[in-house]
N, C-alpha and C positions, 0 to 999 in steps of 0.2 A: 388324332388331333392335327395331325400335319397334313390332310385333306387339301384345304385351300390354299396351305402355305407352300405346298408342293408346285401346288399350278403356279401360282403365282410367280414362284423363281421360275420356271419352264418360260415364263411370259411375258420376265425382265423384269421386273420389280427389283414399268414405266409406263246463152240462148238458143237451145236447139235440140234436133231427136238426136240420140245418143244411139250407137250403136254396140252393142255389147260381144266385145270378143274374148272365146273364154280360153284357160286352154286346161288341158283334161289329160292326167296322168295312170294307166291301170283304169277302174272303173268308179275312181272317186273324179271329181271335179279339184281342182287344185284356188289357192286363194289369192289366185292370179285373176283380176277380171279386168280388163281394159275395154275404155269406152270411145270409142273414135265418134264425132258429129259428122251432119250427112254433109258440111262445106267439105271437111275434110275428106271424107269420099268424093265431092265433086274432083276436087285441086288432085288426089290422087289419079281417078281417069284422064283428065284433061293431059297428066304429065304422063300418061300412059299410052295417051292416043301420039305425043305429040314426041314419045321415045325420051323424054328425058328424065326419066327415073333415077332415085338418089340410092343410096345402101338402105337408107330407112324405110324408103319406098318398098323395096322389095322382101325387107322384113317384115313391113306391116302388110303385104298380100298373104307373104306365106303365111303368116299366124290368120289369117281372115280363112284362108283357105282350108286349114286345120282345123278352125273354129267350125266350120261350113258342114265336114266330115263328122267331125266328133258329135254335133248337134245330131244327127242324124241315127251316130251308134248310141247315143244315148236315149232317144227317143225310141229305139227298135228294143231296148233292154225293155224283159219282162217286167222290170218292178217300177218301172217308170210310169207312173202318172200324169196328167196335164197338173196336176196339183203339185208331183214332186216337182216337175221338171219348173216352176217357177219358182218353186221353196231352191233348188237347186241355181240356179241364176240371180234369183233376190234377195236369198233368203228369207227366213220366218221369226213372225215376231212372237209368236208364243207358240207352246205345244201344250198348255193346262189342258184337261180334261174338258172343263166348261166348255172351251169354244172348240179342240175339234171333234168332241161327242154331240155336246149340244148347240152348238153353231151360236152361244148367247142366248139363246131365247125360252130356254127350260126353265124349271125350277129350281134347275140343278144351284148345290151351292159347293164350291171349289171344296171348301171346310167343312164341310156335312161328310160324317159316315157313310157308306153305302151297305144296305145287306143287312140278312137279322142275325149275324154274328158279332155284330159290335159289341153287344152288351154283355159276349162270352159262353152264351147260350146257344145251342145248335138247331139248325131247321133241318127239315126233310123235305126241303125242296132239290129236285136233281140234281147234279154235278152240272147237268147244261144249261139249267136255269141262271140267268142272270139276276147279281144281286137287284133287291127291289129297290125302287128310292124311298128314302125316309120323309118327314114331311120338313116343307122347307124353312128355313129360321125366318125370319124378319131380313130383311135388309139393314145394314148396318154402313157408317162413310165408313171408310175405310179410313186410316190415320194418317199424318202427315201430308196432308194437302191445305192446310190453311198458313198464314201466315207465322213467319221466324218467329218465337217470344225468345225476351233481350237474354235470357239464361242459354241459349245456344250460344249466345257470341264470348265464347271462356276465351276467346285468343285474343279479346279485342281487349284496348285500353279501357279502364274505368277509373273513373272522375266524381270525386262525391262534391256537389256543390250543397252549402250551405245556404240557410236563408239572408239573406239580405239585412234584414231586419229583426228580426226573430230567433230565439234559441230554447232548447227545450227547459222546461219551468219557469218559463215566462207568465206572466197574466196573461190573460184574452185580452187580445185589445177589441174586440167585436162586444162581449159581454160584461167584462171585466173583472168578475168574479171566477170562474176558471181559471186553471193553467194546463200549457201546452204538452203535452208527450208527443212521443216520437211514433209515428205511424212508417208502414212502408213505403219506402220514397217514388215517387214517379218518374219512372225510367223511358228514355230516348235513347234513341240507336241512330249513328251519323255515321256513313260511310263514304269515305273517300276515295276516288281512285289515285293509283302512283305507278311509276315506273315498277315491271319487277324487279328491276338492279337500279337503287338510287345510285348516286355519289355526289360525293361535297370535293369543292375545289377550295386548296388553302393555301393565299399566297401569301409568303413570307415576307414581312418586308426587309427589305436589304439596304443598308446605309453606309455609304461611302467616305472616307475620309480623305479633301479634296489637296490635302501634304502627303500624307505619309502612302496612300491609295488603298490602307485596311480596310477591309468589307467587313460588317454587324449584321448578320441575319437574324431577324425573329427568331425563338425558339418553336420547334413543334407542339401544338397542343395536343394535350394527352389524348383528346378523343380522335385525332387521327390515326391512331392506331399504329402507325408505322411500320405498312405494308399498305401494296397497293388493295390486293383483296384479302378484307378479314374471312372468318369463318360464315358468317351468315352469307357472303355472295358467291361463296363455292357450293353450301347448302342448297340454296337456291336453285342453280344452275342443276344440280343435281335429281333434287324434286321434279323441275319443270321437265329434265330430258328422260329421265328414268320411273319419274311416277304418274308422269301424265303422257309421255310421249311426244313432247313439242321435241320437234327438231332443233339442232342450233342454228341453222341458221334460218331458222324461221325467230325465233327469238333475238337472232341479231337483227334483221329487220323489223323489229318491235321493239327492242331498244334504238335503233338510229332513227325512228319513231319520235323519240322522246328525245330526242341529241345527247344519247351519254351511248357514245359505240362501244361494242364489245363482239367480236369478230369472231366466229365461229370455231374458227382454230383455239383463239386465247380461253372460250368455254373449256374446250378441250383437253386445253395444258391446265387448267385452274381443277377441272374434277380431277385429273389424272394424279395429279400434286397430293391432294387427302387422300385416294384411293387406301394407302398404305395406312394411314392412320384406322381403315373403315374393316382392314380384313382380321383383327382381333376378335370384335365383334364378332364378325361373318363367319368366324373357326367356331365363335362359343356357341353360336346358333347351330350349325351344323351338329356337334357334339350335343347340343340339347334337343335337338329334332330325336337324333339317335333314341333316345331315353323313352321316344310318345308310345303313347298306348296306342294308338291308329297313327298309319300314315299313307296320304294318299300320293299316286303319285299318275302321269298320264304327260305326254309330249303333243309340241308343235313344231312346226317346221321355223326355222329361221335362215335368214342368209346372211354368210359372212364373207367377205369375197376374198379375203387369204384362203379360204378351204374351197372354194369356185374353181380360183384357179387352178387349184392342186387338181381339184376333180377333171379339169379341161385339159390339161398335163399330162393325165394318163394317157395309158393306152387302152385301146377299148377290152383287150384280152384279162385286164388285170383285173382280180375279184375284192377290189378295196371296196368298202363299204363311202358311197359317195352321197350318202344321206346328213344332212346337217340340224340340227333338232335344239329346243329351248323344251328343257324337262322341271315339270313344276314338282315338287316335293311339298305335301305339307302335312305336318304331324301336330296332330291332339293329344291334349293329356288334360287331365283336371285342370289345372287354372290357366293354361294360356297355352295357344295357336301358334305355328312357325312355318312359313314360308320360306321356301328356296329356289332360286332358279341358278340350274345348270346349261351352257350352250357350250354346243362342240356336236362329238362327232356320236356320241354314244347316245341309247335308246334311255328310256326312264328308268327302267329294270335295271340298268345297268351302274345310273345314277346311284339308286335308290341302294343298290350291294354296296356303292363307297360310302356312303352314310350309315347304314347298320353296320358297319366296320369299326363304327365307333359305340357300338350300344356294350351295355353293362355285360358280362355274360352271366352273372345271377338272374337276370331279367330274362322272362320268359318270350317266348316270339311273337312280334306285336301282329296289331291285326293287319292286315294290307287293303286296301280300297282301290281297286283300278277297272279298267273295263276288260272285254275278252283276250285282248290279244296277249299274245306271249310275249311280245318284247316290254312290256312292261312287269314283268314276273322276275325278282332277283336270280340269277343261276347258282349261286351259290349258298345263299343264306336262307334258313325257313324261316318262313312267313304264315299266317293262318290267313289267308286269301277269300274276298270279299268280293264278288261282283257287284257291277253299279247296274239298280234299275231302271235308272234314267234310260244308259242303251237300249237297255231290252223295251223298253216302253216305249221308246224311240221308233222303233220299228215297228210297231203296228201304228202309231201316228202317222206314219208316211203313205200305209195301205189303205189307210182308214175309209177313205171313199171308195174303194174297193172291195173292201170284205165290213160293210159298217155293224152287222149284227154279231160276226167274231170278237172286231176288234173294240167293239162299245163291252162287252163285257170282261178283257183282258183288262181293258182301261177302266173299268170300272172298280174290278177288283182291285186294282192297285191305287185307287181312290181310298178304300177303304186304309190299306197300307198306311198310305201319305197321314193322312186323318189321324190314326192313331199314335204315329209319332210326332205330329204337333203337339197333340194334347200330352204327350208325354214332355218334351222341354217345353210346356208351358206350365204345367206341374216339376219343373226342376226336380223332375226325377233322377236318381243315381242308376245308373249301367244295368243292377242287376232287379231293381225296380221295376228298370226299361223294359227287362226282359221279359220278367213274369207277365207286364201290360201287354206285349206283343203276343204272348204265348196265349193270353187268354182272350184278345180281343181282335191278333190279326191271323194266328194258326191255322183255323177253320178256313177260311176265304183261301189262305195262298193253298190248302189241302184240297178244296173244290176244286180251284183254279188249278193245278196240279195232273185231279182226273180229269177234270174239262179239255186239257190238253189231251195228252193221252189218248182219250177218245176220240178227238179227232183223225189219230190217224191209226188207231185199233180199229173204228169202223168207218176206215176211207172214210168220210166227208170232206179230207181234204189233200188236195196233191201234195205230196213232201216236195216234189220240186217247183210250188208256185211262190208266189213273194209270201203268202199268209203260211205256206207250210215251210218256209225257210224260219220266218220269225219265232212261230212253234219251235223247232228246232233249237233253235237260239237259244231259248227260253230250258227249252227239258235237257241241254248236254248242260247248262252251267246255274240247274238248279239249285244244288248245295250251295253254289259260291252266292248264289242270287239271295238266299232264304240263311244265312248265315244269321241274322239280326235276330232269329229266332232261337240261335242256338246259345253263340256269344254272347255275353256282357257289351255293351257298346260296340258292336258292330253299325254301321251306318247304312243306312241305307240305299244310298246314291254317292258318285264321286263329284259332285255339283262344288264341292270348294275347292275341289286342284283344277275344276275346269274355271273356276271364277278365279283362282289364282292367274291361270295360263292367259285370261284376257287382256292383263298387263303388259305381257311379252307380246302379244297380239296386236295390241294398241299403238305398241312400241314400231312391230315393224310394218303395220300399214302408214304410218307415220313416218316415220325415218328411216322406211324399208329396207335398211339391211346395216350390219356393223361393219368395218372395214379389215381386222384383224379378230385375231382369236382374244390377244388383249382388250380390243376395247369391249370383245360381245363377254369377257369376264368382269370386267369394271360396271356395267351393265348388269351383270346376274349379282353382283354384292350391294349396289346401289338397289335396286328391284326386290332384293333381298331381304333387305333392313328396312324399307319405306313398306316396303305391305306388312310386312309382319308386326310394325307399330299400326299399322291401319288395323290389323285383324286383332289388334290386345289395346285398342283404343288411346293409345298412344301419339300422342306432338311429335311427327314425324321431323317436319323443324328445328323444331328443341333439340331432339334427340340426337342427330346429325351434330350441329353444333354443340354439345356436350364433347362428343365424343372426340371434336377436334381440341375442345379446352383441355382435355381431360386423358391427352394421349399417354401420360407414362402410367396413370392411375388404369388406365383400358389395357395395357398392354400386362401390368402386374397381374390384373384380375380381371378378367373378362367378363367372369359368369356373372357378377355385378354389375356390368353394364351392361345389360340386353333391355329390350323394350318395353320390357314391363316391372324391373327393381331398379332401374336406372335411376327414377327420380325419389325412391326411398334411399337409396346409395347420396347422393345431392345431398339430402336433408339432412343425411348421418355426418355428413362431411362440415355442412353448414354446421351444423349444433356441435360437433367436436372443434373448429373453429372458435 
């Protein structure tokens, strides 16, 4: 339980073509990508030709130059397509089956089955045959594209006006013989815009007595609060910099917008102030992550420039690990989600060992969800280990215009996968429910799929060292961890929630690209913390925040009471003992 509270003392607790320069680490692409316009290459020659180069100058050739090279070794790498190599520069807006099997124009339907094993029945068509397509549904809208109705807006004021004239049991005044009952009222929705940090100015008047010189100041009214910032404008500040990714001082320039300044620094000191109030919480969530029945976990990169410069410090002989990483954590159990974000110096794996350090040891070893690598694998603590098929799916995505009759029927089989565990949580089926459906409805397909592999490289059709026989590969060393969801109770089938966690931190540092200490990128992972984790249990991330500031000796007594989803039965208990 002393997890967070450890760090925390360690950390004082206190118009134009664009040209794209990338730069390129090992044989990934890194999520550095800088765009310079062609004036700016003009203005750069010019002071080139004319000798008067600045340090910028010369930093922006050498990275151009680099860029120049690397494009070159990436484009000679065997698995490079003209397809990857733009997916790799622009990125890609989906990877669904429908559009890179059937480019949009099939019959295909994302949610259709594929193959005549859905229905749990076996065929005798070959292992290399490709599942058949089923026939196609109806076209249907898809939901949530028409207009707000006023029952979305829970957060917003509501105002019941009354009739004017009129009340229920009234005569008609139309007919005269009736009387009126009460129908469902006709509801509008007014939205206004406001600053995101109001303030009210209150001056006091002051009165002088013009003999003796006593001064009479007005009293303070109550609803000044008396402090300059109450709870909701630290809240605030909070959300904006940690749950959306506004920088501060982009937010300060939007408040002096509005003429109520508030200066990037004073943000600063105003989050930094509750922080302590917030790591109670942030212990009991750790401690309750502990407990899940799955937990995913998988890292990104971040930058903190207290560990920059350590790294820059060295010397080059020294073998310190000079990697700085933001490790997303997030565990399932039956009724609610939990979100964690760790930044520093260590891997997810590694995270993921200081968190089960806190599980029960009656509890048996939960499941793990991560992709292949080993640094995401605890070294210490067992896990029952789950690969994600996203990865592996991932990779024939990427070949796909190069091997389309391979990788349409990998992808297709894993259509049927996908498919079968929809219809499973949309049947709110239980774990071992889940199971039995997969066993009988997706077992067959990943067994063909299985020899289909196999075959390919029992009877060469395919080179083990091409891009389409590497993915194979992929696929047949981390089969068990991949086809877990068959064996286990609630195994998942992809890590798609700690990668939708990690976009947060992502968000964060394309946005406000980097933290400036280890403290503040930890203020940051508690804030980031507690705001998604009400997001993923449907919770008033808002509210909840400022609870927790009303509410600090009661948070600090008992934690497990205020996390983000009994926190506001805890309120109600408190109210009605009141």
């Amino acid at each position: 339980m002393v997890m967070a509270a450890k760090r925390a003392a360690e950390l004082g607790f206190g118009v134009s073509t664009d040209v794209i320069i990338m730069t390129r680490k090992s044989r990934k692409l890194s999520e550095e990508v800088i765009k310079v316009d062609t004036r700016q290459l003009d203005e750069l020659v010019d002071r080139a030709a004319t000798n008067t180069l600045t340090h910028d100058d010369t930093e922006l050739m050498r990275k151009i130059f680099e860029s120049y090279t690397q494009f070159f070794e990436i484009v000679a790498d065997k698995d490079t397509s003209l397809k990857r190599l733009r997916k790799l520069m622009f990125g890609s807006s989906t990877e669904k089956t429908r559009k890179v099997v059937d480019d949009g124009e099939s019959d295909w339907n994302e949610d259709d089955a594929a193959g005549g094993d859905t229905d749990g029945t076996s065929d005798e068509s070959n292992p290399d045959d490709a599942p058949s397509k089923p026939r196609p549904k109806p076209a249907h809208k898809r939901p949530g594209h028409g207009r707000m109705g006023a029952d979305e807006y829970k957060g917003a004021g509501q105002v019941d006006v009354k009739h004017d004239q009129l009340s229920e049991g009234d005569p008609c005044p139309e007919c005269k013989s009736g009387k009126l009952y009460e129908k469902t009222p006709k509801v509008i929705v007014r939205i206004v815009g406001q600053p995101p940090l109001g303030a009210t100015v209150y001056r006091l008047q002051k009165l002088r007595c013009h003999l003796c010189g006593k001064l009479f100041t007005a009293s303070e009214p109550a609803e000044s609060g008396g402090k300059k910032y109450d709870e909701t404008a630290a809240t605030m500040i909070g959300l904006l910099r940690y749950g959306t990714g506004l920088p501060f001082n982009r937010l300060e320039r939007l408040q002096r917008s509005f003429e109520i300044p508030l200066p990037a620094s004073t943000q600063w000191d105003v989050v930094y102030a509750i922080t302590p109030q917030m790591i109670p919480a942030y212990e009991a969530l750790i401690q309750s992550a502990a407990q899940g029945d799955v937990l995913h976990n998988d890292d990104t990169t971040v930058k903190i420039l207290e560990l920059m410069k350590e790294n820059a410090a060295r010397d080059a002989d020294e073998k310190e690990r000079t990697g700085i990483f933001t490790s997303g954590v997030v565990a399932t159990g039956d009724t609610h989600r939990i979100a964690l974000f760790f930044s520093g110096r260590q891997h997810a794996g590694e995270n993921l060992s200081d968190v089960l350090r806190h599980r029960a040891e009656e509890l048996n070893a939960p499941i793990q969800m991560c992709d292949g690598l080993s640094r995401n694998l605890p070294q210490e603590l067992k896990t029952i280990v789950a690969n994600c098929i996203a990865h592996a799916r991932r990779r024939f995505v990427d070949i796909y215009d190069r091997f389309e009759d391979e990788c349409r029927y990998v992808l297709e089989c894993f259509r049927v996968v996908y498919h079968n565990d929809k219809v499973a949580r949309e049947r709110k089926m239980s774990p071992e429910k889940r199971l039995r459906y997969h066993r009988i409805k997706s077992e067959q397909t990943m067994n063909r799929l299985h020899g289909w592999l196999e075959c390919q490289f029992d009877q060469k059709l395919v080179e083990p060292n091409s891009a389409l026989g590497e993915a194979i590969n992929y696929l047949l060393k981390r089969w068990d961890a991949l086809t877990l969801f068959l064996r286990e109770p609630g195994a998942p089938l992809d890590n798609n929630i700690a990668e939708n966690a990690l976009k947060r931190a992502i968000i964060h540092r394309k946005n406000s690209l980097f933290y400036r200490t280890e403290r503040g990128a930890y203020v940051g992972d508690i804030f980031m913390s507690l705001i998604y984790t009400c997001e993923l249990n449907a919770a008033n991330a808002f509210d909840y925040l400022n609870q927790l500031q009303l509410h600090t000796d009661e948070v600090i007594a008992d934690p497990d009471k205020w996390l983000p989803w009994n926190y506001a039965a805890t309120l109600n208990g408190n109210t009605a003992a009141a």
